[in-house]
N, C-alpha and C positions, 0 to 999 in steps of 0.2 A: 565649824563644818567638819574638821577632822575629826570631833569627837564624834561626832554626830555617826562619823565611817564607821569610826571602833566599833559604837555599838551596834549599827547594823549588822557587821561582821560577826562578834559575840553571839548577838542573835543569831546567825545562821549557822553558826557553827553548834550553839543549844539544840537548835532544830535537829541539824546532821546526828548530834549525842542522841536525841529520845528514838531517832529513827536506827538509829545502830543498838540500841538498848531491846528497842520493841520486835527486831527482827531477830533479835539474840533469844528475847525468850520465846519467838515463834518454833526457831529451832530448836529451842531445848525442850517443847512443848511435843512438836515430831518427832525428836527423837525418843522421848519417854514413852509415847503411843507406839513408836518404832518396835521399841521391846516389850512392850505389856504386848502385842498381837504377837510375834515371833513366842512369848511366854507361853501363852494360848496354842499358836498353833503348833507348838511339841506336846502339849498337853494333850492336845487334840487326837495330834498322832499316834501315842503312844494308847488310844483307846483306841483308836482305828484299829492296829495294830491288834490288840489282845480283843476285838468282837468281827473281827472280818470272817473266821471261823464260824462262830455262830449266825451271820446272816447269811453266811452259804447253809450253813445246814438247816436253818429256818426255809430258806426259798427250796429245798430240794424235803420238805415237810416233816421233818424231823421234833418231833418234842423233846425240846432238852429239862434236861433235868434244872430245880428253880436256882442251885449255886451256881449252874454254868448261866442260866440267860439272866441271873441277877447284873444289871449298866453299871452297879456301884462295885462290884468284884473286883479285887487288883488282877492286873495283867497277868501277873503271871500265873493268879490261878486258874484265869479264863485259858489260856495256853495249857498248863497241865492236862485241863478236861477235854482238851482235845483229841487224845489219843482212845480213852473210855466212849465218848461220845460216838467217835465215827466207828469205832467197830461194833459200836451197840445199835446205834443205826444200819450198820452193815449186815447186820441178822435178823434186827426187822424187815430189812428189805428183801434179801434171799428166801425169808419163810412165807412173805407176801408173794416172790416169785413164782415158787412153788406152787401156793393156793390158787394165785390165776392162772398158770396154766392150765389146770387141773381143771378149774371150771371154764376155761376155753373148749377142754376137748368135751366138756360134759355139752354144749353148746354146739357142740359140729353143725347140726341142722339149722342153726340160723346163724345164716352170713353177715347179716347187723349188729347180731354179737361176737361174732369172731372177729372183725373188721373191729371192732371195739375194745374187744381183748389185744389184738395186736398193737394196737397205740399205747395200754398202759404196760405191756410187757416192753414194751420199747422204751418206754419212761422208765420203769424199774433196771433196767439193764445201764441206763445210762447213770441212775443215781447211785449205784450201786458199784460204778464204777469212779464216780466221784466221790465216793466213801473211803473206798482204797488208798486213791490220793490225797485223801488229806490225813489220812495216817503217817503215808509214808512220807507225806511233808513235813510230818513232823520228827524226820531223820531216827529211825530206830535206832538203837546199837547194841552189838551184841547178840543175846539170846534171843530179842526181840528180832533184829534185823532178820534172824535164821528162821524162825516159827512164822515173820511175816512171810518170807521169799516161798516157806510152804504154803501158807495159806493162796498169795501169788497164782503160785502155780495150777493148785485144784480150783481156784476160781474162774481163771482160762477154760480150762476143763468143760466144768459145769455148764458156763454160760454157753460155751458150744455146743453142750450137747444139749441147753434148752432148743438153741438157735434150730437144733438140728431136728428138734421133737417138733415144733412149727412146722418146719418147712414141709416135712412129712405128714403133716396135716391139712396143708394146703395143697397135698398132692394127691390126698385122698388116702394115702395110707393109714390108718387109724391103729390098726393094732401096733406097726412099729412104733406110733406117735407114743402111745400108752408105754409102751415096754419103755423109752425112755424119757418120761415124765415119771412112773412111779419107783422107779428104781430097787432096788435092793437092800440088804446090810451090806456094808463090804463097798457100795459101787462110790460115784465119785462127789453126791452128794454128804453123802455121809463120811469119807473122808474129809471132805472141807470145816466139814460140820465140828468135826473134830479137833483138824487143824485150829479151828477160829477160836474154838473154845478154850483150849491151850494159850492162845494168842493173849488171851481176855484176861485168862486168869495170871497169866504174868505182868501184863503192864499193872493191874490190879495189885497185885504184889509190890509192883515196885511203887506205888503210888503210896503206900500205907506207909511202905518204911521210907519215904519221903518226909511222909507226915510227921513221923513220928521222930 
């Protein structure tokens, strides 16, 4: 009879081992999937990270050029092209500014297309102004910082005195709308214009000797 205990005991204590065994490698089975997903998702990250730029500037309709929307680019070069990208978008979008006002005011006599025009000048004002920001997200310094702060500045400008060219259209004044729609040499289009292009060709500059 006593031996008969032993072995039951043995037995249950065999039992206790394969279930202490089997729960050991359950945990070392979650722990391993633990980190292979934490692996993953820094990986993840770090492409979030260097494409979050390009699907704002995708949804705000921009074509980027194929090394910046290339998924397989390393980060940091997707980051570089950010500063190229948004201010080359940012002059597409000021010269498309331009062109719709322009055939807004050609338009005067139908209120279907003025009402029309008003909605994508409003959309262009706003992209245009999230162009800006994602330059200057990308922390200028320097000469940069100084040519952006100008640029800044005649961009305020301009977009007021489109605001102001509108409103003066909507108010029946046509010839003021005109005098500040087609502007001048010298006035504050063509200031920025200038400013921007300065802008351009310095990060441009510094990108090469980057490169190189």
């Amino acid at each position: 009879m006593q031996a008969c205990r032993w072995s039951k005991i043995g037995q249950a204590q065999a039992r206790a081992a394969d279930t202490t065994s089997t729960e050991g490698r359950i945990a070392r089975a979650r722990s391993k999937d633990v980190r292979m997903h934490t692996a993953n998702s820094n990986r993840s990250a770090r492409t979030v990270l260097g494409c979050v730029f390009t699907v704002a500037l995708l949804a705000a309709g921009v074509s980027l050029p194929p090394s910046f929307a290339a998924p397989a680019a390393p980060v940091s070069v997707l980051l570089d092209n950010v500063p190229v990208t948004a201010l080359q978008a940012l002059a597409v979008d000021l010269a498309q500014l331009r062109d719709d006002q322009r055939a807004q005011l050609a338009a005067r006599h139908d209120a279907a297309r003025i009402e029309a025009y008003d909605e994508r000048l409003g959309n262009l004002h706003q992209r245009i102004a999230r162009h800006a920001g994602y330059f200057q997200a990308t922390a200028p310094q320097g000469e940069q910082a100084r040519k952006f702060a100008l640029v800044q500045q005649q961009l305020g400008k301009y977009l007021a005195q489109h605001r102001q060219a509108n409103r003066a259209l909507h108010e029946g004044d046509l010839q003021y709308a005109q005098a500040l729609s087609l502007g001048h040499s010298g006035d504050t289009r063509h200031v920025l214009w200038t400013e921007l292009q300065s802008l351009q060709q310095s990060v441009a500059s510094v990108n090469v000797a980057q490169r190189n």
